[in-house]
C-alpha positions as a printed Julia matrix, in Angstrom:
254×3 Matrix{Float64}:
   4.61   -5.05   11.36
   7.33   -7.03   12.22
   5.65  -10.24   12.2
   5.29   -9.72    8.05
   9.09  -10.55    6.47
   9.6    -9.42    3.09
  10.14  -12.86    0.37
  12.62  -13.85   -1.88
  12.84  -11.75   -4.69
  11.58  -13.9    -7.38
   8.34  -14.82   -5.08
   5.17  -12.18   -4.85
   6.06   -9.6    -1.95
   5.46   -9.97    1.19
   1.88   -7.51    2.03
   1.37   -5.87    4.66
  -2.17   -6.72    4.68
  -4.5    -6.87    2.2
  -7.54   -4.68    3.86
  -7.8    -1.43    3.46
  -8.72    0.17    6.89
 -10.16    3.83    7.06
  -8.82    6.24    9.47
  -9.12   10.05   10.31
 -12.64   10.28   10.04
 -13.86   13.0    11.96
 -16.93   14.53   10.22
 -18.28   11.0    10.41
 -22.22   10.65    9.54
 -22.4    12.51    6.58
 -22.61   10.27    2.54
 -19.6    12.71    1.23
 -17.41   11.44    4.13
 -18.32    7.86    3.77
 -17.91    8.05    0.25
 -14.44    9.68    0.34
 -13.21    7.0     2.58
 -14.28    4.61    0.05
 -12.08    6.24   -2.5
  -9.48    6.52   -0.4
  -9.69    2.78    0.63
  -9.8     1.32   -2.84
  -6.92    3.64   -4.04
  -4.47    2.0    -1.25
  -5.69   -1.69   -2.42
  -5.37   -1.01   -6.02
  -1.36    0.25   -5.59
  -0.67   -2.04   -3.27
  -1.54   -5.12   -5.91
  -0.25   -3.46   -8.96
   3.26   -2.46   -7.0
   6.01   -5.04   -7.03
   7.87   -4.9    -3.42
   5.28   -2.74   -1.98
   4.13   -4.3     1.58
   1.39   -1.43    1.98
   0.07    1.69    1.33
  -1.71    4.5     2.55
  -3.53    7.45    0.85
  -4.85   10.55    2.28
  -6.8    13.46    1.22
  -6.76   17.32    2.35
  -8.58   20.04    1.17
  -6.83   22.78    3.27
  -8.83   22.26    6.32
  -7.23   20.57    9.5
  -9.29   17.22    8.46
  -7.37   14.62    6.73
  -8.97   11.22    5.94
  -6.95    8.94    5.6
  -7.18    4.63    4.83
  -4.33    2.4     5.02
  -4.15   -1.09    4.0
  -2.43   -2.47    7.43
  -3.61   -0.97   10.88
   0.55   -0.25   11.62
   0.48    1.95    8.87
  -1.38    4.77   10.85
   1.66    4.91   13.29
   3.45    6.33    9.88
   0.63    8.79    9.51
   0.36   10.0    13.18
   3.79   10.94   13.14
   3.68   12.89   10.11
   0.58   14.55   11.49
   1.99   15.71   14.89
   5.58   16.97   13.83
   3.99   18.16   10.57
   7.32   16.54    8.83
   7.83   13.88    7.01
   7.05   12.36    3.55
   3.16   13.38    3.09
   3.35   16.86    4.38
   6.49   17.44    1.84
   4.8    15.95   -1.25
   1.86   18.1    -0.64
   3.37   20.83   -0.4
   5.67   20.93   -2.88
   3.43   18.87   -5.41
   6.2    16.28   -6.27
   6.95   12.58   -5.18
   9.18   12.24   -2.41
  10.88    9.25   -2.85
  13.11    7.87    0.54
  14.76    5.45   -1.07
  16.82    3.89    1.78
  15.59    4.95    4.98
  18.73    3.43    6.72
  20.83    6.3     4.92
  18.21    8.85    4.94
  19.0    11.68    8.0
  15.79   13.56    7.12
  12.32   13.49    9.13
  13.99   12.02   12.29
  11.15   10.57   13.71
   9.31    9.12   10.91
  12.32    7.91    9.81
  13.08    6.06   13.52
   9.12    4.79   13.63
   9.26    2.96    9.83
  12.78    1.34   10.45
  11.4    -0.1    13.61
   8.63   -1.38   11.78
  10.8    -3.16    9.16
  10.0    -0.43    6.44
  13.35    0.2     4.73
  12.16    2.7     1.6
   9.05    4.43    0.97
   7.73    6.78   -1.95
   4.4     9.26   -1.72
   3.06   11.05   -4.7
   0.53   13.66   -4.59
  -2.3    14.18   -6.85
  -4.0    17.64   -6.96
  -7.38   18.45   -8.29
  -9.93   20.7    -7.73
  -8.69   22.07   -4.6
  -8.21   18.74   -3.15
  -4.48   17.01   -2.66
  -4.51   13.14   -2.35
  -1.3    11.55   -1.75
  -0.21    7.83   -1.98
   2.28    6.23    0.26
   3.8     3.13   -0.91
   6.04    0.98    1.59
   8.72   -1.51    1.34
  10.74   -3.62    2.97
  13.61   -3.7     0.64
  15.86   -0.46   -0.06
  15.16    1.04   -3.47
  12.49   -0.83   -4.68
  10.71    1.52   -4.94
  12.47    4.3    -7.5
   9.61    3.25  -10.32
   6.49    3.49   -8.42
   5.25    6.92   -9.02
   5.19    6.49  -12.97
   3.15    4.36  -15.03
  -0.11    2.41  -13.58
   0.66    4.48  -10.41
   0.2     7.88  -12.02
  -2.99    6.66  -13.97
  -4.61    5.28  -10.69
  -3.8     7.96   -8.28
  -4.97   10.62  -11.4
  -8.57    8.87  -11.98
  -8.63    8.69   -8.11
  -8.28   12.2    -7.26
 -10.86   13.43  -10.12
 -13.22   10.91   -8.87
 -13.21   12.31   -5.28
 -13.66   15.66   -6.59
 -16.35   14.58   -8.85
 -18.13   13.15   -6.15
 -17.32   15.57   -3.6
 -19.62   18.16   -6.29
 -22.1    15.61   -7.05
 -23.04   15.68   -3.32
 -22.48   19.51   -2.79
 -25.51   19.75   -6.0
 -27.69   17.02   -4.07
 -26.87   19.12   -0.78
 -28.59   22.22   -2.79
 -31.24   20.61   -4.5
 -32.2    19.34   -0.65
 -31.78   23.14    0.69
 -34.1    24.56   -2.21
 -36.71   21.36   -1.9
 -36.77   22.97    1.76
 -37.13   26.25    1.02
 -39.74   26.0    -1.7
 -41.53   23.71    0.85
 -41.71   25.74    3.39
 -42.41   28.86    1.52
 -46.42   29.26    1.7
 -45.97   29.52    5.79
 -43.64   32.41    5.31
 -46.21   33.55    3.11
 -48.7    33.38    5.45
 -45.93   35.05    8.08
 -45.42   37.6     6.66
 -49.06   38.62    5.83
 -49.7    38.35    9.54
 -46.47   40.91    9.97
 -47.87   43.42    7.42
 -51.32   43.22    9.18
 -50.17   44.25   12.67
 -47.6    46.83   11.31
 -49.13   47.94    8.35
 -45.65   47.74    6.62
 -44.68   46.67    3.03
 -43.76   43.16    2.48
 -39.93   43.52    2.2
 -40.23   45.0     6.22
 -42.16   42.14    7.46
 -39.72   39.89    5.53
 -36.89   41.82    7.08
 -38.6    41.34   10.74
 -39.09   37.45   10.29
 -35.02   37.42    9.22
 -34.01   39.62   12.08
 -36.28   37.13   14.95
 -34.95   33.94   13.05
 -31.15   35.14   13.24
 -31.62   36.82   17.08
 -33.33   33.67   18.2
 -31.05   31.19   16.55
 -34.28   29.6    14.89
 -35.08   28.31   11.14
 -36.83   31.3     9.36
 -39.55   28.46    8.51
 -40.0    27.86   12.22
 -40.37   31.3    13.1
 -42.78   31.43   10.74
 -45.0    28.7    11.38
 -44.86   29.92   14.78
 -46.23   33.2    14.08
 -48.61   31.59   11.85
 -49.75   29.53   14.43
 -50.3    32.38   16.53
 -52.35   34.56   14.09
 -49.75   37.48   15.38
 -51.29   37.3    19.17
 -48.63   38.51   21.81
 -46.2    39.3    19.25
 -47.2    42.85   18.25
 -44.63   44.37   20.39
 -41.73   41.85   19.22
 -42.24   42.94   15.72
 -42.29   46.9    16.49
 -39.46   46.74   18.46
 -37.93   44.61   15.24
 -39.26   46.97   12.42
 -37.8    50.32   14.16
């Protein structure tokens, strides 16, 4: 980042970019993912334009699981992050867990997280400030970055607080609006492929002459032994009329 200078004072500060760039996305593929790392991306943009002296930002998410997603508006930004990450000290691990802003006001007098500390001075970043916003069982935090010591000390109130607030409830909002399309798509499923198990389990009863909960209970046990959907084991013994499978399903039912 050395290559950006901060400006004179009275001229708009010097950005560290202006794109966010997503990071950290390891369950990749799925529309809860992508959509989180949309959040995540417009969050860092919006502070980063409504922050005088800030020259970048970051904001990550954590639910309590070892994934963080994370989108930064300047790709030297995720050097910040990957420190923080692999000595679990620094800035973003403190403000979520103790739910306050950490403000490091001037880094150049600041003796705490050694090696975050050494990577943002080398970069040219002289104060930072990350707030944490908790809801739902998700934390989001917001990094802001400057090049100048103590311009920072007003960030985490005001537009700040409001942004980072509708941001959080909007990832958790959306994070249940897919969880509810996730279920609708697992009963659509189900109730789709219940006539075959129907059918199944009519085919069970027949060669075992057993009650219908039994030759449920014998589909379950093949499914879960054979690491197969319950609906494939089904059309399979559909398929099959029961042939060849009469001492499978004994052996199953005893």
């Amino acid at each position: 980042m050395r290559q950006y200078v901060p400006v004179d004072q009275d001229d708009d500060a010097a950005q560290v970019g202006s794109h966010p760039v997503e990071l950290g996305q390891r369950s990749t593929g799925t529309a809860e993912s992508g959509l989180l790392a949309r959040r995540l991306s417009e969050l860092a943009e919006g502070a980063l334009r409504c922050t005088a002296q800030c020259c970048g930002a970051v904001a990550t998410a954590s639910d309590g699981t070892d994934e963080r997603p994370t989108a930064v508006t300047h790709p030297d930004l995720a050097a910040l992050v990957s420190v923080q990450d692999r000595s679990g000290d620094g800035p973003i691990p403190a403000a979520e867990e103790g739910g306050d802003p950490v403000d490091a006001s001037d880094l150049l007098n600041d003796r705490r997280w050694p090696d975050y500390r050494a990577l943002a001075l080398d970069s040219g970043v002289r104060s930072s400030v990350t707030i944490p916003f908790r809801s739902g069982g998700l934390t989001v935090t917001l990094s802001l970055y400057s090049f100048r010591a103590g311009s920072l000390e007003v960030a985490s109130h005001g537009p700040i607080r409001a942004l980072g607030d509708l941001a959080a409830s909007c990832m958790v909002r959306d994070r249940s609006y897919q969880e509810a399309l996730s279920e609708v798509d697992q009963l659509g499923s189900a109730l789709r492929s219940r006539p075959v198990v129907d059918q199944a389990c009519g085919i069970v009863m027949h060669v075992l002459g057993c009650a219908p909960d039994d030759a449920f209970g014998v589909l379950r046990r093949i499914s879960q032994t054979t690491n197969r959907k319950l609906a494939d084991v089904a059309s399979a013994v559909v398929e099959r009329r029961g042939r060849g499978l009469e001492r499978e399903f004994t052996a199953l039912a005893e």
